[in-house]
Structure formats: C-alpha cells, structure tokens
C-alpha positions in Angstrom: 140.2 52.0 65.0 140.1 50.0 61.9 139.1 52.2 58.8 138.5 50.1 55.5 141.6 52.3 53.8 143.4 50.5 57.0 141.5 46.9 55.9 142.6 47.4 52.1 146.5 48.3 52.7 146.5 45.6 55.3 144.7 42.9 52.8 147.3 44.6 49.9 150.6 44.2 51.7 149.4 40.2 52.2 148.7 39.0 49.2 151.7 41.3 47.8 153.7 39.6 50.8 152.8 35.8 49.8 153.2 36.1 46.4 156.6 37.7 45.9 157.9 35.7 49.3 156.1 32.7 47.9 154.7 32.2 51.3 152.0 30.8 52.3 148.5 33.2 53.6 148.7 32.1 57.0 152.7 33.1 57.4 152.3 36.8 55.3 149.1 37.3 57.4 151.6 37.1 60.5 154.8 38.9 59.3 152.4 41.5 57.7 150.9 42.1 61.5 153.7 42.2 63.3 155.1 44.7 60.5 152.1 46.8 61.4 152.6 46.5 64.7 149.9 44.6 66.1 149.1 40.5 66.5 147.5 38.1 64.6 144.2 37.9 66.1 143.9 42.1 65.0 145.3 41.1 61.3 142.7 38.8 61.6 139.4 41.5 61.8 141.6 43.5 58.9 141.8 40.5 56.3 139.1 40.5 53.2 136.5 37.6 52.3 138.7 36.4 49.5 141.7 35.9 51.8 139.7 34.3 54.7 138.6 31.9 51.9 142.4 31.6 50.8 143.3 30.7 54.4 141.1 28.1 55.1 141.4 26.3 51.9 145.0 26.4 53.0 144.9 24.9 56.3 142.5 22.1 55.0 145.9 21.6 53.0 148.0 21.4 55.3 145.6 19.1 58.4 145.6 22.6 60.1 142.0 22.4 60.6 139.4 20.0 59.3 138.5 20.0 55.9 134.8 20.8 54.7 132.5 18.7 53.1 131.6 19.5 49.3 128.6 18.5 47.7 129.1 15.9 44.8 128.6 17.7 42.0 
C-alpha cells in the first residue's frame, strides 16, 4: 500500500540519490526502486509533481521523449 510517509522517503532518497551521485532523475529513480525493492513502474506512482516535472524536462534533454511546445513569451 503506498502511504504518502512511503511517497516522501521515496521522493527524499531520489533527489538525495542524484544529487550526491550526480546522476541523472531517471537513473536514481531506478536504483532508488530497486533499493526498495520494487520496479520502476511502482517508483513511478511514489515520485512527487516536482520530480515528474524534473524527469521530463530531462528526457526532452536527452531525445528520450519529445519535447513540448512553449508558448513565445
């Protein structure tokens, strides 16, 4: 069952991950699963709005998915 305290630790131990391994999202999102025990697609349901965001601006980055338009501002 996925609790938010379950959500926060997981979402924690990412960013903690990426930044002191200075790797990218996408790669702690993995290791940080696997560490927990479970697969990416459940570290997927655990990972916060400001991470998703930091994923997907990353694999714009990197041709991993297609980027989005902005408005020209």
């Amino acid at each position: 069952m996925i609790t938010d305290e379950l959500k926060n630790e997981f979402c924690s131990e990412v960013m903690d991950y990426a930044k002191t391994k200075e790797n990218s999202f996408i790669d702690a999102t993995i290791h940080v699963a696997e560490k927990f025990g479970f697969g990416p697609e459940m570290g997927a349901k655990l990972l916060s709005k400001p991470l998703i965001e930091k994923i997907r601006i990353e694999g714009e980055d990197i041709n991993l998915i297609p980027k989005m338009s902005k408005l020209p501002f």
